[in-house]
C-alpha positions in Angstrom: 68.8 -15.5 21.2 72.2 -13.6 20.5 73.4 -11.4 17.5 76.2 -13.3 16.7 78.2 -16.0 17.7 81.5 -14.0 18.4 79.0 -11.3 20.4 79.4 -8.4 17.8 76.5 -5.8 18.1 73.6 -6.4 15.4 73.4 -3.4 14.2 76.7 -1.5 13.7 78.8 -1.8 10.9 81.5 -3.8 12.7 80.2 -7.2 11.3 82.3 -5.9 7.8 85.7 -6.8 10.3 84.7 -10.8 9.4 84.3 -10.6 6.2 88.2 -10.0 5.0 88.3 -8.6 1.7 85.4 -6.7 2.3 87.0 -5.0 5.6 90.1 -4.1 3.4 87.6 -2.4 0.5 86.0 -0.5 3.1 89.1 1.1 5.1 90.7 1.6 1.3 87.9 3.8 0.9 87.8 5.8 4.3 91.4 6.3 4.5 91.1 7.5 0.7 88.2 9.9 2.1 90.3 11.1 4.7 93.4 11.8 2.7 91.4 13.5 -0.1 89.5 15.8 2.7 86.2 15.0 1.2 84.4 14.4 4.8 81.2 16.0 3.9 81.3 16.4 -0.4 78.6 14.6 -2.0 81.3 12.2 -3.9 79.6 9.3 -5.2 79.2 7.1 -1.7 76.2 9.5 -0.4 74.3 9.5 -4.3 74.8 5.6 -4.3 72.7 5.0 -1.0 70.4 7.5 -1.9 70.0 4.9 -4.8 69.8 1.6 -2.5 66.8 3.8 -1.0 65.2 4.4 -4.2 65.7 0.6 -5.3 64.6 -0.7 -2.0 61.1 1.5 -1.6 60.6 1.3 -5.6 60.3 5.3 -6.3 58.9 5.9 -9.5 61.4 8.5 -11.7 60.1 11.2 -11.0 61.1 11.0 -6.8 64.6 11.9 -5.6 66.6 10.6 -2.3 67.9 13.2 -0.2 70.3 12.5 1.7 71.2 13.9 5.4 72.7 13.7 8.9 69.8 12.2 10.4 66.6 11.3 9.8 65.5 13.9 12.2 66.7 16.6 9.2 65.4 14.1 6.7 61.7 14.7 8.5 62.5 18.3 9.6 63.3 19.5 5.7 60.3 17.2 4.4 57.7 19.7 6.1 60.2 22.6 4.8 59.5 21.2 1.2 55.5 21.6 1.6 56.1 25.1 3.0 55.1 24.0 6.6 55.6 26.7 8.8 54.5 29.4 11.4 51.2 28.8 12.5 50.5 25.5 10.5 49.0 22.5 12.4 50.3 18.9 11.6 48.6 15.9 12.7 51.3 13.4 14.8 50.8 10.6 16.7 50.6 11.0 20.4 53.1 7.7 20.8 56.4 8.2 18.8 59.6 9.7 19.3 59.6 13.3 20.5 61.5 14.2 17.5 58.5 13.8 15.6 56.6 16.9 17.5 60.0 18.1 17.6 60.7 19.2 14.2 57.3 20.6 13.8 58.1 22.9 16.8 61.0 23.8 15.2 59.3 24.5 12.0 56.9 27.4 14.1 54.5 25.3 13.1 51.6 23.8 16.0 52.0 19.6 16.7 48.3 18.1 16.7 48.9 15.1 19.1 46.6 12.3 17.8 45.7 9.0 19.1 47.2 5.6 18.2 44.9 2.8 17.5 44.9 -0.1 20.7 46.5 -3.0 18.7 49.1 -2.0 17.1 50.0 1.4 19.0 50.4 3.2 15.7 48.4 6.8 14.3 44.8 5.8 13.9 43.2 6.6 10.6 39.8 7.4 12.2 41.2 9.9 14.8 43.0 12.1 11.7 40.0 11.8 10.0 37.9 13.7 12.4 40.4 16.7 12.6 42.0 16.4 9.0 40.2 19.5 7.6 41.9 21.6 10.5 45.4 20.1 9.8 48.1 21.5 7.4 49.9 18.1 7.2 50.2 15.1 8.9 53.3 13.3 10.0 52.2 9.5 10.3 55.5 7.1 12.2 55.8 3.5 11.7 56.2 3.4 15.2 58.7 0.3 17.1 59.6 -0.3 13.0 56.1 -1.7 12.1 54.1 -0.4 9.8 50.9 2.2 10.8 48.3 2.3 7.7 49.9 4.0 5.3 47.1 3.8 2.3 44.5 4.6 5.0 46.7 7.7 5.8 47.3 8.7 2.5 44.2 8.4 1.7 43.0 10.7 3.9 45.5 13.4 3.1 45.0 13.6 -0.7 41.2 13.7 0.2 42.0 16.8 2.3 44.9 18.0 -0.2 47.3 18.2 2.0 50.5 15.8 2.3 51.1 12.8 4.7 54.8 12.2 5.3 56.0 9.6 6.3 58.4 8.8 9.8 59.6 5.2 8.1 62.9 6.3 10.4 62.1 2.9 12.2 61.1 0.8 9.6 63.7 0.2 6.7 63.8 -3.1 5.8 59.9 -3.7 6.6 57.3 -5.0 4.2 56.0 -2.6 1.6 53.2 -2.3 -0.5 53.0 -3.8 -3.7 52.2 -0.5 -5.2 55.4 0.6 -3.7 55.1 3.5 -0.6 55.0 6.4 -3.1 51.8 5.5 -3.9 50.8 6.0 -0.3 52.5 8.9 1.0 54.0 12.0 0.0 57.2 12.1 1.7 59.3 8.9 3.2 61.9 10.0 5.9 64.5 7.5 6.8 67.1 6.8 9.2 70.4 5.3 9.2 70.9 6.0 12.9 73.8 3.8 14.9 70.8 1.9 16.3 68.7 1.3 13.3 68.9 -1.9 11.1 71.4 -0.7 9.3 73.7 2.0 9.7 76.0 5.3 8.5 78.7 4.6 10.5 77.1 6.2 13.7 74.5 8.4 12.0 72.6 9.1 8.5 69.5 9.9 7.0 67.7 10.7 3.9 64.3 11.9 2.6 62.4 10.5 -0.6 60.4 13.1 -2.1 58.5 13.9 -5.3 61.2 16.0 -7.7 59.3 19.3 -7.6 59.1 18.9 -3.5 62.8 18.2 -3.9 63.4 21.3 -6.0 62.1 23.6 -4.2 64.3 22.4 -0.7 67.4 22.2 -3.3 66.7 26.1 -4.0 66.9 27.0 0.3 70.5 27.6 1.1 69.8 27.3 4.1 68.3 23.6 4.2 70.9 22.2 2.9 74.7 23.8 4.7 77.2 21.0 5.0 76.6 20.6 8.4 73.0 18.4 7.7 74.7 16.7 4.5 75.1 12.9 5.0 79.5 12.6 5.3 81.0 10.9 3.0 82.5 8.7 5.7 79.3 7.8 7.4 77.6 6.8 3.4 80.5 4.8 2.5 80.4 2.4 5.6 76.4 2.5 5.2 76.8 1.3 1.6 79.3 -1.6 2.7 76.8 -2.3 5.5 73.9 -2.4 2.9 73.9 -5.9 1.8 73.4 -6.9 5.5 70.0 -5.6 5.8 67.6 -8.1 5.4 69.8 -10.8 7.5 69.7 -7.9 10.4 65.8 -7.9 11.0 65.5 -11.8 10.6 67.4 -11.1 13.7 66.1 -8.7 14.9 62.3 -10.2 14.6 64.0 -13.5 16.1 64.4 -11.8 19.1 61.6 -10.4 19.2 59.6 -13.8 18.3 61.4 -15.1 21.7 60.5 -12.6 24.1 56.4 -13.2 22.8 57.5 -16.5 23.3 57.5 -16.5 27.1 55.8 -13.5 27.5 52.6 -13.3 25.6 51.6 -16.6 28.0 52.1 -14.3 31.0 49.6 -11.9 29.8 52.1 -9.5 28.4 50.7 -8.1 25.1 52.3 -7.8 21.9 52.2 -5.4 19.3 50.2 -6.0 16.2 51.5 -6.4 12.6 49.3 -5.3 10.0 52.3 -5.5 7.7 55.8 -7.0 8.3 57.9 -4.7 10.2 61.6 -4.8 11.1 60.8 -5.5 15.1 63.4 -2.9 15.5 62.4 -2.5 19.3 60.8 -5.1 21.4 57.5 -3.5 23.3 55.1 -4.9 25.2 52.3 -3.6 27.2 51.8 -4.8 31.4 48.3 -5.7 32.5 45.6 -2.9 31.8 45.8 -1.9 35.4 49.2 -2.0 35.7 50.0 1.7 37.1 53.0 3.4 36.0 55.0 3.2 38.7 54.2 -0.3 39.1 55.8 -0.5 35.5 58.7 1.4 36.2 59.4 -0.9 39.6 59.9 -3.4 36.7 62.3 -1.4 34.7 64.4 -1.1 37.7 64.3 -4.6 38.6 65.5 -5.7 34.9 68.1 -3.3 35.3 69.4 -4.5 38.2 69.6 -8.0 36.6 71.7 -6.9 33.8 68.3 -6.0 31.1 68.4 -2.9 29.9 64.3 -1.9 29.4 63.4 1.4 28.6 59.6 3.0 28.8 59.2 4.1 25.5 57.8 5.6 23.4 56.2 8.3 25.9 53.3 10.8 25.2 54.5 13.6 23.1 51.5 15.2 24.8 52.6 14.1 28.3 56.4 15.0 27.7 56.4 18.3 25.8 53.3 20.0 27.3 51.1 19.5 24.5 47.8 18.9 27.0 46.1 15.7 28.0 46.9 12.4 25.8 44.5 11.1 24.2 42.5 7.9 25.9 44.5 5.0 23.9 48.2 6.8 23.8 47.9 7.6 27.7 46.9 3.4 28.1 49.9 2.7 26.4 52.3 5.4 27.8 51.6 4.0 31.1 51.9 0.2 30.4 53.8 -0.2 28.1 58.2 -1.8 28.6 60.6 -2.1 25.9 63.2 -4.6 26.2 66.5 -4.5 24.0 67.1 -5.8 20.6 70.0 -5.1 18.1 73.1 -4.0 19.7 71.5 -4.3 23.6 71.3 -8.1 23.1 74.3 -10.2 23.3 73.1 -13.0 25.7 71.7 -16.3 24.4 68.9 -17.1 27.1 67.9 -13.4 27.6 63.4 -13.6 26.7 63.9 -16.7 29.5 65.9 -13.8 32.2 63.4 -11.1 31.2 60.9 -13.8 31.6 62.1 -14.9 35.0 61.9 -10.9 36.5 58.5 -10.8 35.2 57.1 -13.0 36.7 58.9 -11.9 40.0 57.5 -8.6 39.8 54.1 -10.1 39.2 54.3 -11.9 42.6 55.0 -9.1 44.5 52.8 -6.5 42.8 49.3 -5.8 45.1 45.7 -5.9 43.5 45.8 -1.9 43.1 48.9 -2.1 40.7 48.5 -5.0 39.3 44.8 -6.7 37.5 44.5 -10.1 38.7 
């Protein structure tokens, strides 16, 4: 299943070039941006997609967007706003993107690697639970795009008092609660990265808080130089790109839908969906004996057909020295292949190619590597 018929990438901004008067509207305002100087001035374009946030999560009036470079600064200033620093612990998931454990490094603060539950791969309420009265914060990711349990999370934070942010960087677009995500979480950090569902013109982000959280980051210099501000540039194309949303993940989840398709029969396993998410990558986990450089043997072999699959996400634990990963995260760190979606797909028959090198590599794989 392709992006589009003429082969443009799913989720850049570049789809605006066939729409006509809509391309015109949108270079009118960049070149008027460029002439006026007003790269990275907070001019209208950056408050009106903090807006389309607010509308599309439902924030009551007393939240505010922030808006930033990435969501990486979105996630980074969130902990910043709770006062999360030197010698504080925060809960993480042990399977996410290192820039989760990341920004709590770079905070002075301590990363708390958790473990993920076994069906959907996501934080597992149970496991913060047991260590929440040790924790500072927790950071809980809505990890591949679909939703971990945010009400469970929450739930557990505001028992503890302390706040549950949450890495939705992934997930825009995905189904919400019906009480909206603000009554779940503290903190909603969001990405508008070049390969998200929909995108700043290469790179964005933006951070829904409470007001008095947002106050008190407003009032640190420091937080907010130009350099982390969202560019005008980059929220003018992401506000023409807006309206495109929703029609990206019904893509996006197609393709997905056609890689289970072919290779759920094969014993591949899929991740579960508690709650609609945007399928923003495509993972599935290998055979529980699969070792990982059985897996990785894979990764080459689609690469050398043209597939571009990636092992991700790995243990934060693993990568960045954190200790042994938990039991469930180390499972799925070994096993686990990500095929592309979005802009990495542009050929029609692509789940039957991947399926065609899996089941190659399954014929050569011995009993050690491979479970029966």
């Amino acid at each position: 299943m392709g992006n589009a018929a003429d082969g443009i990438p799913l989720v850049t901004p570049a789809g605006v070039g066939s729409r006509g008067a809509e391309l015109d509207a949108l270079l009118a305002e960049i070149g008027e941006i460029i002439v006026s100087g007003r790269y990275r001035v907070a001019d209208g374009y950056a408050e009106r997609a903090g807006a389309l946030l607010a509308e599309e999560y439902r924030l009551p009036d007393d939240w505010r967007v922030l808006t930033f470079r990435s969501g990486t600064d979105a996630l980074a200033r969130s902990l910043a706003g709770w006062g999360i620093g030197a010698g504080a612990r925060v809960g993480v998931p042990d399977l996410a993107y290192h820039a989760v454990a990341g920004v709590v490094m770079m905070a002075g603060a301590i990363p708390v690697a958790l473990d993920v539950r076994a069906d959907d791969w996501n934080l597992d309420v149970e496991a913060v639970a047991r260590v929440v009265d040790s924790l500072d914060a927790v950071i809980a990711v809505d990890n591949y795009g679909t939703p971990c349990d945010r009400a469970a999370l929450g739930a557990v934070g505001r028992a503890a008092g302390i706040p549950v942010v949450l890495d939705a960087c992934e997930s825009l677009g995905s189904a919400h609660p019906e009480h909206g995500l603000a009554a779940a979480v503290d903190a909603i950090a969001v990405s508008f990265s070049f390969t998200k569902p929909i995108h700043a013109a290469g790179a964005g982000g933006a951070l829904a808080v409470p007001g008095e959280v947002a106050d008190r980051i407003l009032a640190t210099d420091a937080l907010l130089s130009r350099q982390v501000q969202l560019p005008e540039l980059n929220a003018a194309a992401l506000v023409r790109s807006w309206p495109e949303l929703r029609t990206n993940v019904a893509r996006l989840r197609g393709q997905y839908d056609a890689y289970r398709s072919v290779l759920e029969p094969m014993g591949l396993q899929p991740q579960v969906e508690h709650a609609r998410g945007t399928r923003l990558h495509a993972p599935f986990l290998l055979p529980v004996d699969t070792t990982a450089e059985a897996r990785d043997e894979l990764i080459e072999q689609l690469g050398a057909a043209g597939i571009e699959a990636r092992a991700m996400f790995p243990s934060q634990s693993r990568l960045l020295g954190l200790g042994a990963p938990p039991p469930v995260a180390a499972s799925v760190d070994r096993r686990v292949v990500c095929l592309p979606t979005g802009s990495g797909v542009l050929a029609a028959n692509l789940a039957e190619r991947v399926a065609g090198v899996v089941g190659q590599w399954r014929s050569e794989q011995a009993p050690e590597s491979l479970s029966a």
